[in-house]
mmCIF file of the N, C-alpha and C atoms, coordinates in Angstrom:
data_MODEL
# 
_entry.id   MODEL 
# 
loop_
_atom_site.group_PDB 
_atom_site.id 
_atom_site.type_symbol 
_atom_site.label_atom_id 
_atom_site.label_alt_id 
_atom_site.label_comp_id 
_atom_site.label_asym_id 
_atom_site.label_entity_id 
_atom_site.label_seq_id 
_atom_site.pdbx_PDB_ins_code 
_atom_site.Cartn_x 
_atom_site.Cartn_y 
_atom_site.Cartn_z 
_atom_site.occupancy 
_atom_site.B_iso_or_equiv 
_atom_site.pdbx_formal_charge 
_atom_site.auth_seq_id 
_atom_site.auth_comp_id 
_atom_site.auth_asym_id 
_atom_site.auth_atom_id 
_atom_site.pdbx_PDB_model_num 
ATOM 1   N N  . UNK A 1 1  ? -27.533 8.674  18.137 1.00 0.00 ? 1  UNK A N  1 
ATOM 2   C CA . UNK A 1 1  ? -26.743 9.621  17.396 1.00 0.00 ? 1  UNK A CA 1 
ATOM 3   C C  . UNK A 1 1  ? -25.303 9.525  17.879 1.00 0.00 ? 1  UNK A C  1 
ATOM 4   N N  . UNK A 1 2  ? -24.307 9.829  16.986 1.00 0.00 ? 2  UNK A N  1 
ATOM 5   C CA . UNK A 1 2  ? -22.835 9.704  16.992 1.00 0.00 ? 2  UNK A CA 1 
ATOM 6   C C  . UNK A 1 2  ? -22.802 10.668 17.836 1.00 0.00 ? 2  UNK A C  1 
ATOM 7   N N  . UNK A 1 3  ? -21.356 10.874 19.117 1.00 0.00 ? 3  UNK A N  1 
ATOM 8   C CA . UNK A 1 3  ? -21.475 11.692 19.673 1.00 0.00 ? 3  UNK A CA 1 
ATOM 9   C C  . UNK A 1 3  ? -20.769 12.961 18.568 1.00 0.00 ? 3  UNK A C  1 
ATOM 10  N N  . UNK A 1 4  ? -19.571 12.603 18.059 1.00 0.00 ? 4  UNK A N  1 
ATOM 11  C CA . UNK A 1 4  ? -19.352 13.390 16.825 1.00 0.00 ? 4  UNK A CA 1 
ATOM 12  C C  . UNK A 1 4  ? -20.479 14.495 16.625 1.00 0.00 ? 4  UNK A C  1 
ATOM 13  N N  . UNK A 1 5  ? -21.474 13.546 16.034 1.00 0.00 ? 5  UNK A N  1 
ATOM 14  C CA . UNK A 1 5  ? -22.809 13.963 15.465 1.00 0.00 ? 5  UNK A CA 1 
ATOM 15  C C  . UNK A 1 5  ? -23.614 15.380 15.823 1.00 0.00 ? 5  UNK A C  1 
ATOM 16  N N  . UNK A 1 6  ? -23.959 14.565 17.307 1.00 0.00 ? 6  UNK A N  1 
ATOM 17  C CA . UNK A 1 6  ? -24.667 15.707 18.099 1.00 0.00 ? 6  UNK A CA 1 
ATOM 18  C C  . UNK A 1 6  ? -23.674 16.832 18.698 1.00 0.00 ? 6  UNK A C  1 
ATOM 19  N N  . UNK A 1 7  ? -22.387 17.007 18.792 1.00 0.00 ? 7  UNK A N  1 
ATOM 20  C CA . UNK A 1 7  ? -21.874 17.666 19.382 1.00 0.00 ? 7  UNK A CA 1 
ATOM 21  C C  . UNK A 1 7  ? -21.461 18.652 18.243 1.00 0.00 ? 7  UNK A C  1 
ATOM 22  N N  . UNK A 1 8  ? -21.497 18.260 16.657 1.00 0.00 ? 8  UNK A N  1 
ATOM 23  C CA . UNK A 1 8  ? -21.993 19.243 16.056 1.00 0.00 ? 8  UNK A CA 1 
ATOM 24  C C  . UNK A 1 8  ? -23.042 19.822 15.753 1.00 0.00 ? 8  UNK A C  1 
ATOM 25  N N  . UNK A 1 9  ? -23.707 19.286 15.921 1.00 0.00 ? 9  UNK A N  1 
ATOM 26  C CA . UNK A 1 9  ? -25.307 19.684 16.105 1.00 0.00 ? 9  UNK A CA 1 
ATOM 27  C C  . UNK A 1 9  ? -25.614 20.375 17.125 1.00 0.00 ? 9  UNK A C  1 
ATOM 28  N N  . UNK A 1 10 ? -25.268 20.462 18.248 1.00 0.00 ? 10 UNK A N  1 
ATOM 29  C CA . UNK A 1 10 ? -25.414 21.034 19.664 1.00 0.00 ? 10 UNK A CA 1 
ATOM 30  C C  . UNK A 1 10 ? -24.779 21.962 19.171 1.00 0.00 ? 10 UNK A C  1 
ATOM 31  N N  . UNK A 1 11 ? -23.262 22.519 18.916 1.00 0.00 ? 11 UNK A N  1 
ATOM 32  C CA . UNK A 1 11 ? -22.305 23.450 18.490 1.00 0.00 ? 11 UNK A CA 1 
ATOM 33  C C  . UNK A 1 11 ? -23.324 24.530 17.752 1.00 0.00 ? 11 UNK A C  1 
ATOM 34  N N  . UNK A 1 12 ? -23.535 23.917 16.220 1.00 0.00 ? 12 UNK A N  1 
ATOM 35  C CA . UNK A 1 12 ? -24.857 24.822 14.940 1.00 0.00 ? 12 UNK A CA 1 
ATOM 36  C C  . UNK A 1 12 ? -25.869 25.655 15.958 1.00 0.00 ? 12 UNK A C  1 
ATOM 37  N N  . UNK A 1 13 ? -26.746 24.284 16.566 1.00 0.00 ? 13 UNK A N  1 
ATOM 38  C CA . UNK A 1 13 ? -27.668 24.980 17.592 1.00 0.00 ? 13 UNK A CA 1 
ATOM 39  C C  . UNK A 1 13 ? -27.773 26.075 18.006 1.00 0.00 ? 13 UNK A C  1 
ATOM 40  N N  . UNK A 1 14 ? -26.377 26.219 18.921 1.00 0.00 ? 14 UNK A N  1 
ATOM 41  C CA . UNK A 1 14 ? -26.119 27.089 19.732 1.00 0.00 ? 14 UNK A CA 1 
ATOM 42  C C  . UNK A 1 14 ? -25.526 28.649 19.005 1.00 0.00 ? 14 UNK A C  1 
ATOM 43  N N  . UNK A 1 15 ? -24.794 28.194 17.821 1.00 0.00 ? 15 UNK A N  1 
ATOM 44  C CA . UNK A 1 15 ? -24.431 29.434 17.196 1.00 0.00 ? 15 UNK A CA 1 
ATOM 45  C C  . UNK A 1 15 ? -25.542 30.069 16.411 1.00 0.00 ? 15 UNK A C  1 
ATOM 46  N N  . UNK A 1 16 ? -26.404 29.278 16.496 1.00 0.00 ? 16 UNK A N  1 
ATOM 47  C CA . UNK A 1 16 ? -27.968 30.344 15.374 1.00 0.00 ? 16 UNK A CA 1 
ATOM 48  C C  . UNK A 1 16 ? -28.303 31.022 16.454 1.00 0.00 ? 16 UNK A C  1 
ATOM 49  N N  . UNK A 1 17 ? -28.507 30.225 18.119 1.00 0.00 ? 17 UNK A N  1 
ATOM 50  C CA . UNK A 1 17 ? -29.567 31.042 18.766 1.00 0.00 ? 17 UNK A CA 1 
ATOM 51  C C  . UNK A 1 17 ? -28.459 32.096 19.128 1.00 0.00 ? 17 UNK A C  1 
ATOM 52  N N  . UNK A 1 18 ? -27.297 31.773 19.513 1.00 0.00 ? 18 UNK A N  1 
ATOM 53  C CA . UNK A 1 18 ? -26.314 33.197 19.761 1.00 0.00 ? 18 UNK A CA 1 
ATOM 54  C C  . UNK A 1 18 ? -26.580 34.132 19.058 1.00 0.00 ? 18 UNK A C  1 
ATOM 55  N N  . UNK A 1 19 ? -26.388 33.991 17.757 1.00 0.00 ? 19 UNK A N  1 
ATOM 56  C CA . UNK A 1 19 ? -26.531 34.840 16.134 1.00 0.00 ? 19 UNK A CA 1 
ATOM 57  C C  . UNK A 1 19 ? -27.975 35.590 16.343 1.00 0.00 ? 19 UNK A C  1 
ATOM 58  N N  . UNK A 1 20 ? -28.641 35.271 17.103 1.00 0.00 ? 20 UNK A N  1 
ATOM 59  C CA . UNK A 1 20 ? -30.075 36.141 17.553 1.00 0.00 ? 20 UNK A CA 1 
ATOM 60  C C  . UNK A 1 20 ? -30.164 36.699 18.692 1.00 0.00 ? 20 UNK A C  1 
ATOM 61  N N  . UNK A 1 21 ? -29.497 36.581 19.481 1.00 0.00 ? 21 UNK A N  1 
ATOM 62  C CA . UNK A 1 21 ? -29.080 37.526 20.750 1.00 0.00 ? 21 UNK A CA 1 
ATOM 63  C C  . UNK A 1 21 ? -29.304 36.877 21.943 1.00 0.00 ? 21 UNK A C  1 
ATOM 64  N N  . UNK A 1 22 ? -28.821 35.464 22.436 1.00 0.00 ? 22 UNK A N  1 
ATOM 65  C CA . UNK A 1 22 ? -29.195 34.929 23.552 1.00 0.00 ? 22 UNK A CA 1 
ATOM 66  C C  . UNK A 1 22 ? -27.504 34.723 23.773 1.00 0.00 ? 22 UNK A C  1 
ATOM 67  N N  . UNK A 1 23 ? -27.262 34.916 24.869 1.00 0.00 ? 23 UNK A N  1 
ATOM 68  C CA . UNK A 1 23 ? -25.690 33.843 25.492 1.00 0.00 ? 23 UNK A CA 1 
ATOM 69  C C  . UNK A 1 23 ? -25.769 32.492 25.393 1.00 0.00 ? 23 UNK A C  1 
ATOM 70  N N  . UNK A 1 24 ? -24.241 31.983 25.188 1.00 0.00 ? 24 UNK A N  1 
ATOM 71  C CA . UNK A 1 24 ? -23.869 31.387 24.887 1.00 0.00 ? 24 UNK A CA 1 
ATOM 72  C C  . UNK A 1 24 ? -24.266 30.038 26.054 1.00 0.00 ? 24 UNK A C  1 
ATOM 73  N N  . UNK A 1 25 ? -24.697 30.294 27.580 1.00 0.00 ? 25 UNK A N  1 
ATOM 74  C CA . UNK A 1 25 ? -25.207 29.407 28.147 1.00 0.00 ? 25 UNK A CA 1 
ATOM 75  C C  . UNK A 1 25 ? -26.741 29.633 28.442 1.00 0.00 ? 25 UNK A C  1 
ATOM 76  N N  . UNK A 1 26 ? -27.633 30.216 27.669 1.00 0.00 ? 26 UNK A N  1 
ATOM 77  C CA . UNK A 1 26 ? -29.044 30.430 27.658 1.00 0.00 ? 26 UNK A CA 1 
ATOM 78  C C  . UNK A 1 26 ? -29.071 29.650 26.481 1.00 0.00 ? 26 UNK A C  1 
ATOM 79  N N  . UNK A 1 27 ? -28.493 29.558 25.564 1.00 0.00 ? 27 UNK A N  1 
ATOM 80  C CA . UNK A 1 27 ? -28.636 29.011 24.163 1.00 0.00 ? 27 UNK A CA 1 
ATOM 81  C C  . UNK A 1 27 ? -28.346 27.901 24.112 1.00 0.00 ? 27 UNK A C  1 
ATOM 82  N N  . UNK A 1 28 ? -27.661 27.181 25.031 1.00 0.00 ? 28 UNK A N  1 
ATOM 83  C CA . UNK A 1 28 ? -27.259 25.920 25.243 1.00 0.00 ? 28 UNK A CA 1 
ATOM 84  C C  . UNK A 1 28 ? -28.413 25.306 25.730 1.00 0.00 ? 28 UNK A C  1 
ATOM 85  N N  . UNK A 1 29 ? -28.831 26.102 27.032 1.00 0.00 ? 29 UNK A N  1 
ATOM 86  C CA . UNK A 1 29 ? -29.786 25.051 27.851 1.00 0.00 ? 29 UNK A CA 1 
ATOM 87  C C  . UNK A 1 29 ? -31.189 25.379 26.780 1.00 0.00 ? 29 UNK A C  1 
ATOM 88  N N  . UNK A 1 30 ? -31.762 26.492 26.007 1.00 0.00 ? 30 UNK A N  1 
ATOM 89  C CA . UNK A 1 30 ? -32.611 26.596 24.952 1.00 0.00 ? 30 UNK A CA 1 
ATOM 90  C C  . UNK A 1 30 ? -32.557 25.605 24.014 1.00 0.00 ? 30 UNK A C  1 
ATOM 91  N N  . UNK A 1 31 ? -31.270 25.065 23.513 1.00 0.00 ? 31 UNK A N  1 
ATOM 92  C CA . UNK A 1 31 ? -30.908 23.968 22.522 1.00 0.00 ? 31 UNK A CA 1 
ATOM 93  C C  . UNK A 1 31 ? -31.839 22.053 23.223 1.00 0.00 ? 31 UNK A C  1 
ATOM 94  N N  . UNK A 1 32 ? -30.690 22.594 24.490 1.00 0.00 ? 32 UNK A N  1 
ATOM 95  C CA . UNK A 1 32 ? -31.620 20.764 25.103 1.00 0.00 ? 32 UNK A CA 1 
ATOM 96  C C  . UNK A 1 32 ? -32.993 20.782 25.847 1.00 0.00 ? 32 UNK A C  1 
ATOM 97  N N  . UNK A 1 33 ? -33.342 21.937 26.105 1.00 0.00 ? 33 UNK A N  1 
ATOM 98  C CA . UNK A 1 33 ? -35.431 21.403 26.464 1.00 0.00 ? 33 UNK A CA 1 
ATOM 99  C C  . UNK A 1 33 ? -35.837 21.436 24.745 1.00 0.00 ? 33 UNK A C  1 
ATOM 100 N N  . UNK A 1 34 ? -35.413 22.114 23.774 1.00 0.00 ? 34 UNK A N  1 
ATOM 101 C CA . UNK A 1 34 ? -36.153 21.688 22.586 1.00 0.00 ? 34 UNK A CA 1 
ATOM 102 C C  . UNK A 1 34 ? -36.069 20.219 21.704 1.00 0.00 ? 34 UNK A C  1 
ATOM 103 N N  . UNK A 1 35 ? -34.438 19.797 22.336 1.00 0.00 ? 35 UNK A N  1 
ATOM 104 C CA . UNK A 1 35 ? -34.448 18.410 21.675 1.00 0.00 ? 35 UNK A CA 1 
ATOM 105 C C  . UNK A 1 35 ? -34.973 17.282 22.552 1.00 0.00 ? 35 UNK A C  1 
ATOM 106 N N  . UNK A 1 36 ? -35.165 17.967 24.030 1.00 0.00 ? 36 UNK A N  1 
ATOM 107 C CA . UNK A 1 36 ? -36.014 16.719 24.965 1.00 0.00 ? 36 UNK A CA 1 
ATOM 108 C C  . UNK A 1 36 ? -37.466 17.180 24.010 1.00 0.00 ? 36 UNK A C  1 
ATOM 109 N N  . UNK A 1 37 ? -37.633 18.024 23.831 1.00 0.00 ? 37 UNK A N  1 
ATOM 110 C CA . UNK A 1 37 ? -39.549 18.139 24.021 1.00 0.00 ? 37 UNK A CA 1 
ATOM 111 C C  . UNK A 1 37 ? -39.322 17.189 22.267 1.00 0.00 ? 37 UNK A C  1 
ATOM 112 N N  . UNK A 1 38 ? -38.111 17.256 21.169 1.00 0.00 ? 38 UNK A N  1 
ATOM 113 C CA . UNK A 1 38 ? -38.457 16.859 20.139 1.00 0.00 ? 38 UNK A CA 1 
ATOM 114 C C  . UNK A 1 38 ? -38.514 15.090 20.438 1.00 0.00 ? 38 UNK A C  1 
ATOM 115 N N  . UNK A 1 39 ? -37.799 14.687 20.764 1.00 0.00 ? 39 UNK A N  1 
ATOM 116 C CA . UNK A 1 39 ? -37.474 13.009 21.514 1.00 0.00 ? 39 UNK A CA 1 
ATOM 117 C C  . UNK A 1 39 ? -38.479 12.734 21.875 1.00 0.00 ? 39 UNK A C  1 
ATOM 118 N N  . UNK A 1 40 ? -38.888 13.134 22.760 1.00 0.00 ? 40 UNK A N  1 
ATOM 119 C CA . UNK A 1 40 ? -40.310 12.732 23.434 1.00 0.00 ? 40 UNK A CA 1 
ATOM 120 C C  . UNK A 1 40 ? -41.215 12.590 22.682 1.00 0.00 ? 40 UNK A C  1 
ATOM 121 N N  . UNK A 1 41 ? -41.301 13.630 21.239 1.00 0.00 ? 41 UNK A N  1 
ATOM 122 C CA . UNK A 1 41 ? -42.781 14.068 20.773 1.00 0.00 ? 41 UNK A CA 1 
ATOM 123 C C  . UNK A 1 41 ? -42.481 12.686 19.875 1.00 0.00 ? 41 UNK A C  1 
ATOM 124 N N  . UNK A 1 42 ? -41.673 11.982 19.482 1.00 0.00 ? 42 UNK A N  1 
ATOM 125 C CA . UNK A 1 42 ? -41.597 11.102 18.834 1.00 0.00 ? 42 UNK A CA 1 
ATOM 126 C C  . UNK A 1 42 ? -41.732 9.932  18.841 1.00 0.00 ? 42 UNK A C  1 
ATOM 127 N N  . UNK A 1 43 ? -41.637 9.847  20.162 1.00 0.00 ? 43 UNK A N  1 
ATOM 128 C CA . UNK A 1 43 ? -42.423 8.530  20.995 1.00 0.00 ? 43 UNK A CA 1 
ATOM 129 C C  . UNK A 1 43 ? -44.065 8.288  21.152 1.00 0.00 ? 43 UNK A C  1 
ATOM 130 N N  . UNK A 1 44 ? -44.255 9.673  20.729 1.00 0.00 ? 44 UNK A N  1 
ATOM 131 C CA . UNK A 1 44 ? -46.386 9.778  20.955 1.00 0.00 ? 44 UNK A CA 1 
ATOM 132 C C  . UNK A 1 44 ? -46.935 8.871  20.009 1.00 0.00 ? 44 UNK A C  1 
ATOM 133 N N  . UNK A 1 45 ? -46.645 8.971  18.395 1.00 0.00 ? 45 UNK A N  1 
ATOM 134 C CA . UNK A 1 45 ? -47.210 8.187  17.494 1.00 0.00 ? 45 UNK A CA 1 
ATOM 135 C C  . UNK A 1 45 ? -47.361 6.434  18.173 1.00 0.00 ? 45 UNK A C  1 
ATOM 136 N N  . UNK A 1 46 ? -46.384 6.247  19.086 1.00 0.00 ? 46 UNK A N  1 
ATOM 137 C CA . UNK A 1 46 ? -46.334 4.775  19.281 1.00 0.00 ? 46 UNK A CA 1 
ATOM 138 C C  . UNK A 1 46 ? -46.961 4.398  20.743 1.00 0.00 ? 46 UNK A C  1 
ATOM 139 N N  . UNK A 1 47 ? -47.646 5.494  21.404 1.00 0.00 ? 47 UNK A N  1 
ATOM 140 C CA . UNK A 1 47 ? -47.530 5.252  22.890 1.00 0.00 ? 47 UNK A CA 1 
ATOM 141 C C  . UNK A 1 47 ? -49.044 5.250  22.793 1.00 0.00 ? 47 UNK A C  1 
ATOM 142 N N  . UNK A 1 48 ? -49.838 4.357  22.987 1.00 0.00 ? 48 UNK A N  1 
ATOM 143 C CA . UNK A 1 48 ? -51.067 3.783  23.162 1.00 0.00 ? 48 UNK A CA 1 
ATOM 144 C C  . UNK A 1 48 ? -51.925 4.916  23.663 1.00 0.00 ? 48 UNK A C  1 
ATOM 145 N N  . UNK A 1 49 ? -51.374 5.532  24.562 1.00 0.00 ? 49 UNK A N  1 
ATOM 146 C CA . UNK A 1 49 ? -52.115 6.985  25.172 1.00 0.00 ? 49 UNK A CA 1 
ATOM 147 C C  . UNK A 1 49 ? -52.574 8.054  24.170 1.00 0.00 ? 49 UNK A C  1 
ATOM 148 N N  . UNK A 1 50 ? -51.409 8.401  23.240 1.00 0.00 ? 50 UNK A N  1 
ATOM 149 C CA . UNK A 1 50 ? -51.449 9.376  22.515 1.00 0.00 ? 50 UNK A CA 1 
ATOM 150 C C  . UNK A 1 50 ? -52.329 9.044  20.861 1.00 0.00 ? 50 UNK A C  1 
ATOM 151 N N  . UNK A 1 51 ? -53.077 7.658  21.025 1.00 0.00 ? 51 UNK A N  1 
ATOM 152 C CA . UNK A 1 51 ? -52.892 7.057  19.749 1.00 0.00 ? 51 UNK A CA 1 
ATOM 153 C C  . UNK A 1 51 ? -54.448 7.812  18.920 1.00 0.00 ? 51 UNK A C  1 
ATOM 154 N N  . UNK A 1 52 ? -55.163 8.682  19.972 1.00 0.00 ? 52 UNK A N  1 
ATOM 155 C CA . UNK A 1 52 ? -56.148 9.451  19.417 1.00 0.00 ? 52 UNK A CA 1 
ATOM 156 C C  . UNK A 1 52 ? -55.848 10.647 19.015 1.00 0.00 ? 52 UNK A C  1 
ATOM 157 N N  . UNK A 1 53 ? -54.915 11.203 19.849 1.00 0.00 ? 53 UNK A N  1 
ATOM 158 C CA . UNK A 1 53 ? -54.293 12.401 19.460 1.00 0.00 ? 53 UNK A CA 1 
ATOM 159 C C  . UNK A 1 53 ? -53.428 12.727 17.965 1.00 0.00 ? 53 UNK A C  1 
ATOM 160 N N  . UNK A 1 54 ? -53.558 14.048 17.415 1.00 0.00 ? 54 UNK A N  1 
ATOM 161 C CA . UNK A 1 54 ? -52.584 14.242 16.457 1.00 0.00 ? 54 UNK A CA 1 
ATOM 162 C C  . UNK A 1 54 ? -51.118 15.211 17.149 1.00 0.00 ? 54 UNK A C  1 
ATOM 163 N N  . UNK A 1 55 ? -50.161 14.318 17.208 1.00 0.00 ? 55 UNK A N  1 
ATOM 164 C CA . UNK A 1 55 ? -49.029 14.513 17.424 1.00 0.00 ? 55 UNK A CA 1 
ATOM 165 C C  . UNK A 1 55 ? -48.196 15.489 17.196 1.00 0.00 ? 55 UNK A C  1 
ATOM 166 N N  . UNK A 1 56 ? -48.271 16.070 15.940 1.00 0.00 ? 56 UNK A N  1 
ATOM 167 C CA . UNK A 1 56 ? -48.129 17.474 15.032 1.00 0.00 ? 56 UNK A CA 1 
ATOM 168 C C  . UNK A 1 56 ? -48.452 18.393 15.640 1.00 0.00 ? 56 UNK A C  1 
ATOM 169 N N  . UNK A 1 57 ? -49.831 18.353 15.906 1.00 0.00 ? 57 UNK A N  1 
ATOM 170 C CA . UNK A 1 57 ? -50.288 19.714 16.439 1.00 0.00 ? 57 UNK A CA 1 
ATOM 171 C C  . UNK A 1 57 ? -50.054 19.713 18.042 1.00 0.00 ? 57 UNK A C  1 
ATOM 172 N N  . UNK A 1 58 ? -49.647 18.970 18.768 1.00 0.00 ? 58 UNK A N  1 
ATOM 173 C CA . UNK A 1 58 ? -49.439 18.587 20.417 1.00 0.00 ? 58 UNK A CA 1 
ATOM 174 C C  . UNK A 1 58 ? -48.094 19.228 20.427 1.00 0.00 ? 58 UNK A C  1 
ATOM 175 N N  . UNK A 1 59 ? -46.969 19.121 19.115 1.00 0.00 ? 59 UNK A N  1 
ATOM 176 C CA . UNK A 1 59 ? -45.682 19.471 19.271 1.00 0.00 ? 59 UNK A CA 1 
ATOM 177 C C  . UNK A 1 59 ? -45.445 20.806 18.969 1.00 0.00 ? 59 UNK A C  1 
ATOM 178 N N  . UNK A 1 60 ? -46.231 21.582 17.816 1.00 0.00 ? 60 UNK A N  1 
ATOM 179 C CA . UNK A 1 60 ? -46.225 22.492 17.659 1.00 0.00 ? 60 UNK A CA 1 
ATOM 180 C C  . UNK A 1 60 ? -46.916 23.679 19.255 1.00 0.00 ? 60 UNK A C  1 
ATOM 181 N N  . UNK A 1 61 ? -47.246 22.921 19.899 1.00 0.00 ? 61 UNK A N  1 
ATOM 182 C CA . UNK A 1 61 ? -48.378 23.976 20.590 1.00 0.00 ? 61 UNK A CA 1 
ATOM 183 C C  . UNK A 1 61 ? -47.590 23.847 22.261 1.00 0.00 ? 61 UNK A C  1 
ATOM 184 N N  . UNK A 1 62 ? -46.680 22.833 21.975 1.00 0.00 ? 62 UNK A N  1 
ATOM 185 C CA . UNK A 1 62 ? -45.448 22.662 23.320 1.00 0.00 ? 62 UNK A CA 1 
ATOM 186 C C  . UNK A 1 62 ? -44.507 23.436 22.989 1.00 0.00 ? 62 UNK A C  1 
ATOM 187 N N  . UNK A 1 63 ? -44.060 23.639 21.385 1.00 0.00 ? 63 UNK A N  1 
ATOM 188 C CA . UNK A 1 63 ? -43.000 24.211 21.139 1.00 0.00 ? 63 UNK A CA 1 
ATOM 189 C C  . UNK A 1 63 ? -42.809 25.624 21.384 1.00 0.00 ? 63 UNK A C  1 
ATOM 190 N N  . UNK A 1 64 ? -44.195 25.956 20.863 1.00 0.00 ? 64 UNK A N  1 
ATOM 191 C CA . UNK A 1 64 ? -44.591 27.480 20.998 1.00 0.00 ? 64 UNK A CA 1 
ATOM 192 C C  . UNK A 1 64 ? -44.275 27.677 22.748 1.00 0.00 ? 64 UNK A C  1 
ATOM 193 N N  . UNK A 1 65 ? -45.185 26.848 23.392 1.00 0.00 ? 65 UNK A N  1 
ATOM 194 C CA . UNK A 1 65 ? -44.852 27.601 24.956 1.00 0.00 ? 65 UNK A CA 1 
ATOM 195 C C  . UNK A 1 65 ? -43.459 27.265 25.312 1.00 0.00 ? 65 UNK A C  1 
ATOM 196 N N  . UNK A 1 66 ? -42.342 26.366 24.768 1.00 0.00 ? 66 UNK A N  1 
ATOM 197 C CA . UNK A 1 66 ? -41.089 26.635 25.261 1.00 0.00 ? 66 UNK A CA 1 
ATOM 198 C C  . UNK A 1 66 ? -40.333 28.052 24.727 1.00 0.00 ? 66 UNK A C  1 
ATOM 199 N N  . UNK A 1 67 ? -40.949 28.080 23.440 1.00 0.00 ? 67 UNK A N  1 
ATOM 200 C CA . UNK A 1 67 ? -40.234 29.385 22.609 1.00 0.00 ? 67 UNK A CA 1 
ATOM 201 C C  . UNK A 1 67 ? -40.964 30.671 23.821 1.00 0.00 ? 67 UNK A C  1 
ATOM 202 N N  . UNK A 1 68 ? -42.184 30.311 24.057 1.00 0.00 ? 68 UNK A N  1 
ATOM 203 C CA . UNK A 1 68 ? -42.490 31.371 24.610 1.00 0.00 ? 68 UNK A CA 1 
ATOM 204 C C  . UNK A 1 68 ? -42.045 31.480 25.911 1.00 0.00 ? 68 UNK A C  1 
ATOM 205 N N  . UNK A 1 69 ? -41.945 30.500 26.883 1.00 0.00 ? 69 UNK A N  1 
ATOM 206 C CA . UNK A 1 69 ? -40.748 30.629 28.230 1.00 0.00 ? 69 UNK A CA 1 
ATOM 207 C C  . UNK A 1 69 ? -39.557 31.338 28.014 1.00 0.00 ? 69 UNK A C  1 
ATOM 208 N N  . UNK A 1 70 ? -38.550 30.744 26.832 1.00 0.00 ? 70 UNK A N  1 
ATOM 209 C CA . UNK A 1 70 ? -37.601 31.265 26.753 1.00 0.00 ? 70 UNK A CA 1 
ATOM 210 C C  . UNK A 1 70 ? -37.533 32.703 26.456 1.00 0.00 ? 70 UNK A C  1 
ATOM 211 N N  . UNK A 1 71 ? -38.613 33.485 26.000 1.00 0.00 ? 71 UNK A N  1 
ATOM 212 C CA . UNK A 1 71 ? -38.326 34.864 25.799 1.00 0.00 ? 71 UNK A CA 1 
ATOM 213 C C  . UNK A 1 71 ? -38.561 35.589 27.108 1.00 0.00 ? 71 UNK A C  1 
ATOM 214 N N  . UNK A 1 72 ? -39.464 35.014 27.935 1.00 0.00 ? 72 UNK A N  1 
ATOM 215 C CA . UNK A 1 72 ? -39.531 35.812 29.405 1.00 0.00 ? 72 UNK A CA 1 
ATOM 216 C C  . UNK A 1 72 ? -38.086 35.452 29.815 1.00 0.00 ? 72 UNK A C  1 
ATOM 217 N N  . UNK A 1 73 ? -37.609 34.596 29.822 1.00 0.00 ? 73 UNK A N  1 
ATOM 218 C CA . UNK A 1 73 ? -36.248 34.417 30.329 1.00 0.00 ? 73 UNK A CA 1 
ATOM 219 C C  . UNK A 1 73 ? -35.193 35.354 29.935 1.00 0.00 ? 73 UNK A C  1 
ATOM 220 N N  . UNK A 1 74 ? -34.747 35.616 28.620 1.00 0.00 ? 74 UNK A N  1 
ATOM 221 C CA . UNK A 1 74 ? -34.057 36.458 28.360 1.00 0.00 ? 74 UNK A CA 1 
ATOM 222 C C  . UNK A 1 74 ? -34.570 38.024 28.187 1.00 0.00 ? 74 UNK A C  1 
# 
């Protein structure tokens, strides 16, 4: 990705989760464990390990427990 790119993308990110009541550096670091956990999850379809697994439901059920970390946090 262009850095252009992501640094508007990081910017959007950060102003939705603000726009819902997190600071401006909770919402940042909330922004990059969700795009590591998304990067990663995208590598499963191809990684010999994961090749029994459905990927979809592995991401949805990581996502949930980061969403759900982040609310004990704030």
């Amino acid at each position: 990705m262009e850095p252009d790119v992501l640094r508007a993308f990081t910017s959007r990110m950060v102003a939705e989760l603000t726009a819902r009541g997190l600071d401006q550096t909770t919402a940042f670091q909330a922004q990059k464990s969700v795009l590591a956990l998304a990067t990663g999850w995208t590598m499963m379809p191809n990684d010999p390990a994961f090749r029994h697994d459905s990927p979809e439901e592995s991401f949805l059920h990581c996502l949930d427990a980061v969403i759900r970390g982040w609310d004990r946090l704030t």
